[in-house]
Every structure is written in C-alpha cells, then in structure tokens.
NUNU-543151 format. One record per residue (C-alpha): residue in one letter; x, y, z. Coordinates in pm, 1 decimal. Example, Ala and Ser with C-alpha at 12.3 -4.5 7.8 and 13.67 -1.06 7.14 Angstrom:
BEGIN
resn, X, Y, Z
A, 1230.0, -450.0, 780.0
S, 1367.0, -106.0, 714.0
***
This chain:
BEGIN
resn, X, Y, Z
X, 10202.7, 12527.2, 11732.1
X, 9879.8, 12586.6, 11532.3
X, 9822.4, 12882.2, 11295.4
X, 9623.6, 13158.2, 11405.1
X, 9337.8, 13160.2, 11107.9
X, 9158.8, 13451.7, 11028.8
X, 8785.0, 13356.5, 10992.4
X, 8618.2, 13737.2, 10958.9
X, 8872.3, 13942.3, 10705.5
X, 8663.4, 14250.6, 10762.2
X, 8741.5, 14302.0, 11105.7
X, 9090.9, 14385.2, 11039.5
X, 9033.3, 14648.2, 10758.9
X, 8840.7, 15014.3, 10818.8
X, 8461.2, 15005.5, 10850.0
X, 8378.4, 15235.0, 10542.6
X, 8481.3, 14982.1, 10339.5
X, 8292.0, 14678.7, 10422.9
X, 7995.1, 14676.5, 10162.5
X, 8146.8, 14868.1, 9891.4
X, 8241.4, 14703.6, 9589.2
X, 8593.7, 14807.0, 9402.1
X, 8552.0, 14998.9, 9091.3
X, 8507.0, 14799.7, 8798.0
X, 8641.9, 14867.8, 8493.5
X, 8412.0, 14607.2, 8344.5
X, 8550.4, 14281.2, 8097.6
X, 8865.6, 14342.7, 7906.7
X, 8890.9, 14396.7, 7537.7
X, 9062.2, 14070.8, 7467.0
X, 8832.4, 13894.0, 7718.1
X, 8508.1, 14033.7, 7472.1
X, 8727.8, 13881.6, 7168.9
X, 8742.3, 13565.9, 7269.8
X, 8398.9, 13583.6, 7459.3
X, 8258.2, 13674.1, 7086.3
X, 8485.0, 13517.3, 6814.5
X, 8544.1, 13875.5, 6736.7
X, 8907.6, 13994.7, 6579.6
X, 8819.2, 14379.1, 6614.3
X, 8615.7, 14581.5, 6878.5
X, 8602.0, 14929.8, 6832.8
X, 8590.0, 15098.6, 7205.5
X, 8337.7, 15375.8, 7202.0
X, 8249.9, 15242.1, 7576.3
X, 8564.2, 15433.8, 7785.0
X, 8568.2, 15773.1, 7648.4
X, 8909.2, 15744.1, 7546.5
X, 9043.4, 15984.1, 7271.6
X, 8992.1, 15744.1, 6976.6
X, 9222.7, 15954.9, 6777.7
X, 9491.6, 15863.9, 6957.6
X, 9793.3, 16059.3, 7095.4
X, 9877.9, 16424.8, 6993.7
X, 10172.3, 16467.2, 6764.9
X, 10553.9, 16429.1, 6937.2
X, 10374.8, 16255.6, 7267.9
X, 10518.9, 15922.9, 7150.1
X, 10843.0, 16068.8, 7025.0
X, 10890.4, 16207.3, 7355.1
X, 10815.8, 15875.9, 7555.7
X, 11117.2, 15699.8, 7293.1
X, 11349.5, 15979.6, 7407.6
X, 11275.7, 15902.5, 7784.8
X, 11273.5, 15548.8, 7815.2
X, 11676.3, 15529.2, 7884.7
X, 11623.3, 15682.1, 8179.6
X, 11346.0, 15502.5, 8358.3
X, 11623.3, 15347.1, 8571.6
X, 11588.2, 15705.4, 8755.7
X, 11310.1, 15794.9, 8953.2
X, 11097.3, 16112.9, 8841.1
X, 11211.6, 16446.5, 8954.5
X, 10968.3, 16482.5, 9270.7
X, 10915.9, 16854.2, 9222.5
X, 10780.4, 16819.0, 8817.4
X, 10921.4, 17153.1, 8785.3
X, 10944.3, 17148.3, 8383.1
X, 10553.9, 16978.1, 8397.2
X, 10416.6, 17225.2, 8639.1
X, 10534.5, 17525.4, 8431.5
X, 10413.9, 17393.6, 8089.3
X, 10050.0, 17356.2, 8258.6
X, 10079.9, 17672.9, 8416.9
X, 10213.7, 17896.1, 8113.1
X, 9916.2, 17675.4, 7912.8
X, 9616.8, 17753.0, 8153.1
X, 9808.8, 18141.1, 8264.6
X, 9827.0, 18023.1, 8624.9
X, 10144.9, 18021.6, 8879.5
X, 10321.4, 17712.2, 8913.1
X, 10236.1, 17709.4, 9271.2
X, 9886.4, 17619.8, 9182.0
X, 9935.3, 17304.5, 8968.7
X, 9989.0, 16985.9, 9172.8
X, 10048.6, 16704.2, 8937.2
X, 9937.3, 16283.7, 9002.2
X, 9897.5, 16001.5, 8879.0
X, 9538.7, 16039.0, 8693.1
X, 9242.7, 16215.8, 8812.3
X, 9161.0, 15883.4, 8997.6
X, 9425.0, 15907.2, 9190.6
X, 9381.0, 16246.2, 9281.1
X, 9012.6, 16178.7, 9392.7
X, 9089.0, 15954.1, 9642.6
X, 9387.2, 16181.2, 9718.3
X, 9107.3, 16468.1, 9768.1
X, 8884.8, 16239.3, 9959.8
X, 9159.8, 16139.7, 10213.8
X, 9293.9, 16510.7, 10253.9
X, 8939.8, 16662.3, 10352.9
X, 8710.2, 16380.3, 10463.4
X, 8651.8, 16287.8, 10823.9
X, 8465.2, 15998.0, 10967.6
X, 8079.5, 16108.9, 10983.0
X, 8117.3, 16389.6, 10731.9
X, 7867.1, 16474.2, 10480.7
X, 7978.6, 16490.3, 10111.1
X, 7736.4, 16554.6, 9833.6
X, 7758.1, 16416.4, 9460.9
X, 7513.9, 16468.8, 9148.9
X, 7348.1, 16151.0, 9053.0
X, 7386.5, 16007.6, 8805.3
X, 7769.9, 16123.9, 8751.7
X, 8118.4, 15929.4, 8751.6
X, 8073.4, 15707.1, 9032.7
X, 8431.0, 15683.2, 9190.6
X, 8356.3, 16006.5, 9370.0
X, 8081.9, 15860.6, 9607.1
X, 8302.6, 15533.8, 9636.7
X, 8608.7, 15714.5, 9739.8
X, 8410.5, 15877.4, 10018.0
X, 8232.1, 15653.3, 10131.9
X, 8518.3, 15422.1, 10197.0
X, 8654.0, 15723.2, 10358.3
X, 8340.1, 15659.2, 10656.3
X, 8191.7, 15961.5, 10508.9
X, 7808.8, 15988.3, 10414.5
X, 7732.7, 16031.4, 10058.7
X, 7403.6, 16254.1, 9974.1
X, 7301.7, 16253.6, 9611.2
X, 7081.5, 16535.5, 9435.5
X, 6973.3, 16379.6, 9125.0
X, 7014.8, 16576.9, 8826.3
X, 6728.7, 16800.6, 8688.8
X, 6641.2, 16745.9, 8273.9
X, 7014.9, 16521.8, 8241.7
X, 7193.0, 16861.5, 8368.4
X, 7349.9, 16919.7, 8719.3
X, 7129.4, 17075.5, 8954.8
X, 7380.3, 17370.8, 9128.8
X, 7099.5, 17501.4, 9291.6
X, 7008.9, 17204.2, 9496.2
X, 7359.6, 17077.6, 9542.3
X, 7463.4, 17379.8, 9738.1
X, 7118.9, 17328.4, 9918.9
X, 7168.6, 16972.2, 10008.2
X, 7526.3, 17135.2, 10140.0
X, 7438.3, 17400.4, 10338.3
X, 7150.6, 17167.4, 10532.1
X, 7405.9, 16914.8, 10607.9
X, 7704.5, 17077.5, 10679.2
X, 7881.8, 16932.4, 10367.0
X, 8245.3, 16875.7, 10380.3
X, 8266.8, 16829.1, 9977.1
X, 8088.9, 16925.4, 9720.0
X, 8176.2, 16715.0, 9416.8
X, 8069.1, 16893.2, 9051.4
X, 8179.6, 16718.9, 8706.0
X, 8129.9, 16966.9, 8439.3
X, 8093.1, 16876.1, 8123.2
X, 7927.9, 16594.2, 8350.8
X, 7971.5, 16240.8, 8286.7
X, 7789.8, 16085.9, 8163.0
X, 7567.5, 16338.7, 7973.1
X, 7822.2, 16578.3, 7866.4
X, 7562.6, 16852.6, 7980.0
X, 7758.0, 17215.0, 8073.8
X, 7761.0, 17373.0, 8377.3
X, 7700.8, 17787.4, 8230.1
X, 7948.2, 18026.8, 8383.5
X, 7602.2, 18269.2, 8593.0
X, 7518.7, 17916.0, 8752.5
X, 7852.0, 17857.4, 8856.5
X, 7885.5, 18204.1, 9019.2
X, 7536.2, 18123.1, 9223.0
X, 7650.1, 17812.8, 9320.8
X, 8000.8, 17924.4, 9430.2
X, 7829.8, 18251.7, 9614.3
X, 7574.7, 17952.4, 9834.6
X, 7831.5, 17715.7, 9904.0
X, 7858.8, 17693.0, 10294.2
X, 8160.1, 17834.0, 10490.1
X, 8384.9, 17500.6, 10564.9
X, 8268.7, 17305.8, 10228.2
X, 8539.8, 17271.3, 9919.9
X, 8362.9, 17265.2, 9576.0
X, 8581.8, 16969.8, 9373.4
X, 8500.8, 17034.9, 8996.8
X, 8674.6, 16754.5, 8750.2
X, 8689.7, 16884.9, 8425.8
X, 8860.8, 16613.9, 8247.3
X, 8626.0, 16700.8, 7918.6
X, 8753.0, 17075.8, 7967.7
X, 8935.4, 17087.9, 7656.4
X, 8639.2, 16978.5, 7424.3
X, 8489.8, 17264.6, 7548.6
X, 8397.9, 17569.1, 7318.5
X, 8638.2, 17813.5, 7437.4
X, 8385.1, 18100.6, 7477.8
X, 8146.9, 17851.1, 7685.1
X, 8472.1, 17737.6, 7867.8
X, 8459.0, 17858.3, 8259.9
X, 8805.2, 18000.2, 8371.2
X, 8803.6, 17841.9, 8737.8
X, 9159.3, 17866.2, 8794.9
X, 9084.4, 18273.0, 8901.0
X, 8824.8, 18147.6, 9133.4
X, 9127.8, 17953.4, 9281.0
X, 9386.5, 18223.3, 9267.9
X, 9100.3, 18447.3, 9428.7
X, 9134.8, 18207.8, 9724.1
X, 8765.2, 18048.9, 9718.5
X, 8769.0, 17690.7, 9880.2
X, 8792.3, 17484.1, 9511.6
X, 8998.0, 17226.1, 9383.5
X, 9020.3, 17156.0, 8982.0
X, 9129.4, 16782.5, 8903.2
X, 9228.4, 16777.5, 8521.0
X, 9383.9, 16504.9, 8309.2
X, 9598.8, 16427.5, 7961.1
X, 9410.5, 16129.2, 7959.3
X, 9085.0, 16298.7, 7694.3
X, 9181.7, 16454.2, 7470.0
X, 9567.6, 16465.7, 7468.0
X, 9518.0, 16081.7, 7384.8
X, 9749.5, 16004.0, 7698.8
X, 9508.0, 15721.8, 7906.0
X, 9757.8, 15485.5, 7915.9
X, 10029.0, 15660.0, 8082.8
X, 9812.0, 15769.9, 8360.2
X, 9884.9, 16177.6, 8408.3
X, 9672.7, 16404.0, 8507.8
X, 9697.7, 16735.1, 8803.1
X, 9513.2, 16964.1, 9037.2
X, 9481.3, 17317.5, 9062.3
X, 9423.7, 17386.9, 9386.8
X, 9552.0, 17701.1, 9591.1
X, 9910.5, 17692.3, 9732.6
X, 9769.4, 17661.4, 10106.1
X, 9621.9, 17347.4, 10057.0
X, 9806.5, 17214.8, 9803.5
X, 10070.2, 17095.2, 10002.0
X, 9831.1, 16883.2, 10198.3
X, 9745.1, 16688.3, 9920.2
X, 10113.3, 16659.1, 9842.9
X, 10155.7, 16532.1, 10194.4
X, 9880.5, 16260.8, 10124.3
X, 9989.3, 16148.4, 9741.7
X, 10272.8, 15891.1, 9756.3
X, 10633.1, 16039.2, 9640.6
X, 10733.1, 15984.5, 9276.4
X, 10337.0, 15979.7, 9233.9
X, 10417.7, 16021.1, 8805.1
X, 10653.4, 15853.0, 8601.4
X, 10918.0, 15977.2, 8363.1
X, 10731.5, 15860.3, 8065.6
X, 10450.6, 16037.8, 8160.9
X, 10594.7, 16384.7, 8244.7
X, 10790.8, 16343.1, 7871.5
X, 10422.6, 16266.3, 7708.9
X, 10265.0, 16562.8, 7890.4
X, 10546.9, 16852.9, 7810.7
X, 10546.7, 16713.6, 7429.4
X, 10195.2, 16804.9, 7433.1
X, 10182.8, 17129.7, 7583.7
X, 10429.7, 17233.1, 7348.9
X, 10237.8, 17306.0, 7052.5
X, 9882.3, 17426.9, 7219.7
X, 9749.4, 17483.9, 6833.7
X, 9740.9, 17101.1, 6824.9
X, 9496.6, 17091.7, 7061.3
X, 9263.4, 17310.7, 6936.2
X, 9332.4, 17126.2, 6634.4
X, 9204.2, 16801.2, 6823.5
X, 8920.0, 17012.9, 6984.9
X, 8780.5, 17102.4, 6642.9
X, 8830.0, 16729.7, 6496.7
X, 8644.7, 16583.8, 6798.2
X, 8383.1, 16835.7, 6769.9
X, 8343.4, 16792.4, 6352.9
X, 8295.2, 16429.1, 6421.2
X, 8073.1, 16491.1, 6793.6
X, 7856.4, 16643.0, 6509.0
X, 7788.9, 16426.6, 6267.2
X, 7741.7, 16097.8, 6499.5
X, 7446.2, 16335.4, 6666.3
X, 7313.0, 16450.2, 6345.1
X, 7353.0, 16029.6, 6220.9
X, 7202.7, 15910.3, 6532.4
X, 6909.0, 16177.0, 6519.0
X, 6847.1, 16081.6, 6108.9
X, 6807.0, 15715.2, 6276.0
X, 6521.8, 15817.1, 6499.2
X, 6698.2, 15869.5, 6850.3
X, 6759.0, 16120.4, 7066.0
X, 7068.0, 16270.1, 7186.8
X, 7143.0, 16524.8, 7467.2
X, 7347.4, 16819.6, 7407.9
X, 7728.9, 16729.4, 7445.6
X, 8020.8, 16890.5, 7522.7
X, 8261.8, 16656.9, 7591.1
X, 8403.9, 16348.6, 7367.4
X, 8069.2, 16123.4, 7408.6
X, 7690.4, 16184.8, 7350.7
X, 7416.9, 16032.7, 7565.5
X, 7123.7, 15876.5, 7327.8
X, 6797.5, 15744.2, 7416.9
X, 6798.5, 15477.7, 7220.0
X, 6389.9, 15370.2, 7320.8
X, 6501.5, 14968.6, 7363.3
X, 6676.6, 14786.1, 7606.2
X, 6980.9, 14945.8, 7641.2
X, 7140.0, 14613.4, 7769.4
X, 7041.1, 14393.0, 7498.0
X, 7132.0, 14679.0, 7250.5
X, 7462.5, 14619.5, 7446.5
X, 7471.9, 14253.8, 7394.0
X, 7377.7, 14227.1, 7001.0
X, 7636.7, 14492.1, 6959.0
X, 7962.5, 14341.0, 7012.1
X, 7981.8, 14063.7, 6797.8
X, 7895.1, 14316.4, 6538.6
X, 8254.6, 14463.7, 6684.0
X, 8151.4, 14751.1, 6899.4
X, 8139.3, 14807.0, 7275.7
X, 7895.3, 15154.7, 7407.0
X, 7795.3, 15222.7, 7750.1
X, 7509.2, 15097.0, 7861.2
X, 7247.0, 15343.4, 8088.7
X, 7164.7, 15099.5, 8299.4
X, 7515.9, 15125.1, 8443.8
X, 7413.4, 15522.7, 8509.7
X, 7057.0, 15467.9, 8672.3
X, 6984.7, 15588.2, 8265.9
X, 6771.9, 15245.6, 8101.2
X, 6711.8, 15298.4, 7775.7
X, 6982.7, 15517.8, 7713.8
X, 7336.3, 15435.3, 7599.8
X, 7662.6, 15654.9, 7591.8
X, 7871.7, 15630.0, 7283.6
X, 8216.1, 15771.6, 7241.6
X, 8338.6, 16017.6, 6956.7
X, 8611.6, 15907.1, 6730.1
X, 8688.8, 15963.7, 6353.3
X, 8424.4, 15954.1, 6126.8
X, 8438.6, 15671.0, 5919.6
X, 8408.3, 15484.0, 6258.7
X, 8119.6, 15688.3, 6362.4
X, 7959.9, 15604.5, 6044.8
X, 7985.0, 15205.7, 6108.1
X, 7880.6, 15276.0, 6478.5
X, 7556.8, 15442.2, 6373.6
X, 7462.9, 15170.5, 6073.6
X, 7535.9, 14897.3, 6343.8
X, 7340.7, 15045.4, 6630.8
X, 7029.0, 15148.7, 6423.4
X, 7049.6, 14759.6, 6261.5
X, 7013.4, 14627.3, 6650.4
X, 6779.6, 14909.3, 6716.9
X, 6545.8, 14848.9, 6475.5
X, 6532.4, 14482.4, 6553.5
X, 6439.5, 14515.6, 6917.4
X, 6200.7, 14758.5, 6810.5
X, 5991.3, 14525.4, 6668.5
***
C-alpha cells in the first residue's frame, strides 16, 4: 500500500503562522566558545541578572528537589500569597506561569480573534507582535517618539482600529525609557471600550520606587489591564522559568483555562517564596544594580558615547559605528552585547548591567573596538 506523503506541511497547520519565523534566542554560549577559541564570555547580551540569584533561592531549590517526583500544587497557594502580601494585592489577583513568555502567548490566545487588531510600540520586545500574529491577528506598530513609548499615539492607533490589545513594556525594552505615572493615567483614560492594555514590567523592580507606577490598583479598580511580571530580572531566577500575572479575578480564570495544568514546577515555586521572604534583599539588589547602571553610563559617556536614560538592568548606547561589527570584534575579546540592528536601532548597541569590575572590562573592551572602527 503506498504512504500517503505530505508534500505542502503548511496546509495542515493554522494560517497565522505560515511566514513567521520562531523566536530566536540567537547562538548559544558554548556555540560562541568554540566559534571563537574563547574560554570565557561574559553575557551582557540577555539582560539576565549578572549578579546572580538572591540569597536562600538556591538553598530553597536543594530542599525541594526530593520531591520533584510530585507534581506542583496546581493552586500555588503559598506562591500566590507571598506575591500578593509583597505587591499589597489579594491573592485572587496573582495568576502565576511559567515565564512572562509563556504568559504572552497565554494572553494572546485568551483575547485574540482571527482579524483583530492589536497594537505594539516599535521597536520593543518582539515576541508580543509574534505571538499575535500567529494568533491571525493584525499587528499595528506606532514607532516610538525620542527612544520613549508614544502613549499618546498608541491609544490613537487603538481607538481608529478597534484594537483588541494594547501591548505597553515599561521600563521598555530595549531602551529602558519610563513610562511617567500622568502619561499612564491619559493613556488609560483614551483607551477604547473593548481593548485590554497588557503592560510587562519585568524591569519593575529596578525601578526607583517613587518613579515606580502602582498598576495593580488600576486592576483592583476593575480597568481592562493585565500586568505580566517575572523572577527572572532581578531575583536572578532565568533559569527556572517563573514569572505571574496580575490580572482581575474575572478574567483571570480565563487565562487559567488557557495555561496548561502544573504550568510551574516545584523548584520554581521553592526559588520564588525564598525570595519574597526577605523583600530588604531586593532593594538591596535594586540599589547594587543601580550603583553599577551608574557607573557603566558615566564610563561609557567618559568614552565618547551616548547613552539613553535607563531604568531597568541595561542601557542603550549609540555607539556612532557599526553596531554589528562592534558585535563581531567583541567576542573574541570575551563579551557578547546586543546589537541595534536586531531592534530597527543601527548604530546603537544594548549592554547589560552587572558588577562593576565587569563593567569596567566591558567599557575598556568596547571603546578599544570603538575607536578602531572609528578610524
């Protein structure tokens, strides 16, 4: 009997997701070693907390790891009380997941229909727009206005469209530019009846507390937001993959419906308690990143580039060179950065904070390249 062959594969899958690409991560840190000759690469490329996990997360992982025989406890009752007590919400708000990737598509499959308008800041983290457009929605950008996110126009481009979602990263990536707390009352008072505003702050915690905006009242007030947060910044938790929504209780469990059961595992949920239970560490960690945020602007400035007003646990610095060959001459000196090109940003690369000896090297390497391409 012969085989029935499949000669078109994109027949059989849904038509939003024929001509987009999957989300690269880019090459692998041991794939750059041996690319290079290189024993050492120092990642300032991912935005990862370079100072690694707060105090008693990896304690708390050891303790766990007898029982990952079990599945997690589906309701996260101990996590979802920790984050609430932390952020002075109700349990009922928080919705933990798997990473605030997961939860993006999670958002993008709960709200978006076939043919519906979403609208996304350009340039920002990029998943959003892919998420949703694999969904068979149509993705309008509003580019930003002087590297900051332009409310204004966002909540135009969704009122003329009938936007379903309204996708705002503040501090945004990859700037690190602030959304202030009068601009985020406009934009929340224009937003058009039917449209959810999805704000990730996953840099919320480098925030100044005094510049910090407290949406979760906006959510227990009942307007149509969802918050996607993570422990993957600055609690130093990337690897374990935990992150949660606040969202209010009425549509919360429709994204519960759409997340896959046992969505977080037990190490995670250990990691994420351990580090809610000392808050002062964090500021601790807030004030550390920001010290050494600091003095790689101040370095990178006394070098004769410019960088853009951060909040978050990365600058953005015109460099004035090829960004991609700045890349390139870069990593066998044993450091990765972001290029702009990536961002729609040439001549501009991203750089992540981490302690300041490292920061120091960073800078002496990427002025050496600089000044060489300059010429």
């Amino acid at each position: 009997m012969d085989a029935h062959v499949v000669a078109d594969w994109g027949r059989l899958v849904r038509p939003g997701l024929l001509g987009i690409e999957p989300y690269s991560p880019g090459t692998s840190l041991s794939e750059y070693k041996r690319a290079y000759g290189v024993d050492q690469i120092a990642k300032l490329n991912w935005n990862e907390d370079l100072f690694g996990p707060l105090p008693g997360a990896l304690e708390a992982v050891e303790r766990e790891l007898p029982n990952t025989w079990m599945y997690p406890e589906q309701a996260y009752a101990d996590l979802r009380q920790a984050i609430a007590d932390w952020i002075g919400t109700d349990p009922e708000y928080v919705s933990p997941a798997h990473g605030i990737q997961a939860l993006v598509a999670t958002v993008a499959h709960t709200f978006v229909r076939e043919d519906d308008v979403v609208v996304v800041p350009q340039p920002t983290y990029g998943l959003y727009a892919q998420v949703c457009a694999a969904a068979c929605a149509e993705v309008v950008r509003v580019p930003l206005r002087e590297h900051r996110l332009d409310l204004p126009e966002l909540a135009s481009a969704a009122r003329e469209r009938e936007a379903r979602l309204v996708w705002v990263c503040d501090p945004n990536n990859p700037t690190g530019a602030l959304v202030a707390r009068d601009e985020w009352e406009r934009f929340l008072d224009e937003l058009p009846d039917g449209a959810v505003a999805v704000v990730d702050e996953a840099y919320r915690e480098y925030v100044e507390p005094e510049l910090r905006i407290a949406r979760e009242r906006d959510v227990e007030a009942g307007r149509p937001i969802v918050l996607l947060r993570t422990f993957s910044k600055i609690f130093g938790l990337a690897g374990l993959r935990l992150g949660y929504a606040v969202v209010h209780p009425g549509l919360r469990s429709y994204l519960d419906v759409v997340q896959e059961p046992f969505n977080v595992n037990r190490a995670a949920l250990a990691a994420g308690r351990a580090c809610l239970a000392a808050p002062e560490r964090i500021e601790e960690r807030r004030r550390e990143s920001a010290s050494a945020r600091a003095l790689l602007t101040r370095l990178l400035e006394d070098a004769g580039m410019r960088v853009f007003p951060s909040q978050a646990n990365f600058v953005l610095v015109d460099v004035g060179v090829d960004d991609g060959a700045l890349f390139d001459a870069l990593v066998p000196r044993g450091f990765l950065v972001r290029p702009g090109r990536e961002f729609g940003l040439d001549g501009h690369i991203r750089v992540t904070v981490g302690p300041p000896d490292l920061m120091e090297r960073a800078v002496e390497a990427i002025a050496s390249v600089r000044s060489g391409l300059l010429r």
